[in-house]
N, C-alpha and C positions, 0 to 999 in steps of 0.2 A: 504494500500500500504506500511507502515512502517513496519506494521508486515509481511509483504513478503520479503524486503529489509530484515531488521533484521535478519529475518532464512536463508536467504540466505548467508548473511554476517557471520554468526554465523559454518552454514557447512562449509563452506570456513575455514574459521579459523583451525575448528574443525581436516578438512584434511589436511592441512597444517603440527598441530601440532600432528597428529598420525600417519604421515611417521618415520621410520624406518632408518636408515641409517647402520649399523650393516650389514656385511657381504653381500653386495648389496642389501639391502632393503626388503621392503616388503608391505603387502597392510594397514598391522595397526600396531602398536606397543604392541598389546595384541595378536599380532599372536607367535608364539615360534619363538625363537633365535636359529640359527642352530651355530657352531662353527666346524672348520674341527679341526678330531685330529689329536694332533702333533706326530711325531714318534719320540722316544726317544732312544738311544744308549748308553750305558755304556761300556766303553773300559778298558781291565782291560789286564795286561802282565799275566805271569804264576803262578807268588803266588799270584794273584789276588788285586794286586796293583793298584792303580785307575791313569790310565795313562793321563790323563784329569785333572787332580791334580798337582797345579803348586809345591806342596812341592814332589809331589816324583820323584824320578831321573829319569832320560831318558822321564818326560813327555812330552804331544804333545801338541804344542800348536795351535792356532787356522790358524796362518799362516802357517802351517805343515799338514792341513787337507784341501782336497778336496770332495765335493761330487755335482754329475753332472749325466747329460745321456746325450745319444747320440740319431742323427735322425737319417732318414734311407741313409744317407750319412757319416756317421761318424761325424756329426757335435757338437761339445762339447755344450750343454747349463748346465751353473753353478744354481745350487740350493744354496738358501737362507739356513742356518743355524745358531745358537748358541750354547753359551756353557753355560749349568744350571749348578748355584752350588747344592749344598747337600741343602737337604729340609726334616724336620717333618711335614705329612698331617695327620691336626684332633689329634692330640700327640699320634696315637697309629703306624701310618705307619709310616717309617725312612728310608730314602734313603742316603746315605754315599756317595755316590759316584756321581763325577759330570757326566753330561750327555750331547749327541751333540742333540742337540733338531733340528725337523725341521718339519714344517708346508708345508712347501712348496712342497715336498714329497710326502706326503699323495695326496693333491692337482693332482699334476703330474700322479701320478699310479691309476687312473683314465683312462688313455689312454689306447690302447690296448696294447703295450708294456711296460710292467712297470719292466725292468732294467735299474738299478742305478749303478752308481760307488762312491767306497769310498778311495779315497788314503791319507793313513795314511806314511807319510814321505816316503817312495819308497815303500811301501808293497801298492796291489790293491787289493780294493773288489768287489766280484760282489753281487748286493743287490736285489731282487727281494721281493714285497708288494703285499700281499692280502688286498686290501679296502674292507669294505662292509658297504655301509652309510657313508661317510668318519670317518670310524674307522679301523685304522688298526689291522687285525687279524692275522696276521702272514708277520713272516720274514724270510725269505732263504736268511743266506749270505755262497755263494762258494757253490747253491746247496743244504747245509746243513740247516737245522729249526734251529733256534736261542732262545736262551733262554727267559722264561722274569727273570725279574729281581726280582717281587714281584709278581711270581707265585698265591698268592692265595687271590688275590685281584678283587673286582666285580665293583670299579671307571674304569671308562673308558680312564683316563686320566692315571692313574698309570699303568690300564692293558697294556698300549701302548709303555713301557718302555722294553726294550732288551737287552742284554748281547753279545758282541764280545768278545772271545778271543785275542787278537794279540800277534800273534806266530814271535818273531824278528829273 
């Protein structure tokens, strides 16, 4: 009878300490870890200036940026975002330029509607997301495919990074 208590006491434990809590859970901790990708933006003016960059002039800063969608009422819901600085990945990739990073995005364009809005000081975008597996695969802003940034890159996390122009 102890040795039944025992095992029993033992799988208990065992499930206890092989839940998961990472991105709501899961049934063990040796199961893979999914992570959604973040969408990343770099905003750059005409001589390709990093606008997002508190040393150069006219930049934007975070209480100057909006990004949202609407329901089928017009009703504003505000998306989550930050501002990345400049980062070296693995010392061979270099990104210079800060970035509006947002998770919550990706998340969102999951729906069947997936325009976004971006208002950068009075100018508005319209941002439309291809997901596939929460990876984002493309970005239409105004209509138009959006560049990436580090074109010839096979990280999923760098390939996810994009280019705006902002035309003032």
């Amino acid at each position: 009878m102890k040795k039944i208590l025992f095992v029993l006491v033992l799988i208990f434990i065992t499930n206890l300490g092989c839940k998961k809590i990472i991105n709501g859970g899961g049934l063990c901790a040796c199961s893979p870890i999914t992570y959604d990708t973040s969408l990343g933006l770099v905003i750059k003016n005409n001589t390709d200036a990093d606008l997002l960059d508190p040393k150069t002039a006219g930049f934007l800063n975070k209480t100057q940026i909006q990004l949202y969608s609407k329901d089928a009422n017009d009703a504003i819901k505000k998306i989550n975002f930050d501002i990345r600085q400049p980062f070296t990945y693995a010392d061979n990739l270099k990104m210079d330029y800060y970035q509006l990073v947002s998770v919550d995005i990706s998340r969102e364009a999951k729906s069947i509607d997936n325009t976004f809005y971006l208002k950068l000081g009075e100018k508005l975008y319209e941002l439309n997301l291809k997901v596939n597996n929460r990876t984002v695969e493309k970005l239409l802003i105004n209509k138009t495919d959006a560049p990436k940034e580090l074109p010839n890159t096979n990280i999923e996390y760098l390939n996810s990074i994009y280019t705006l122009k902002f035309k003032e």
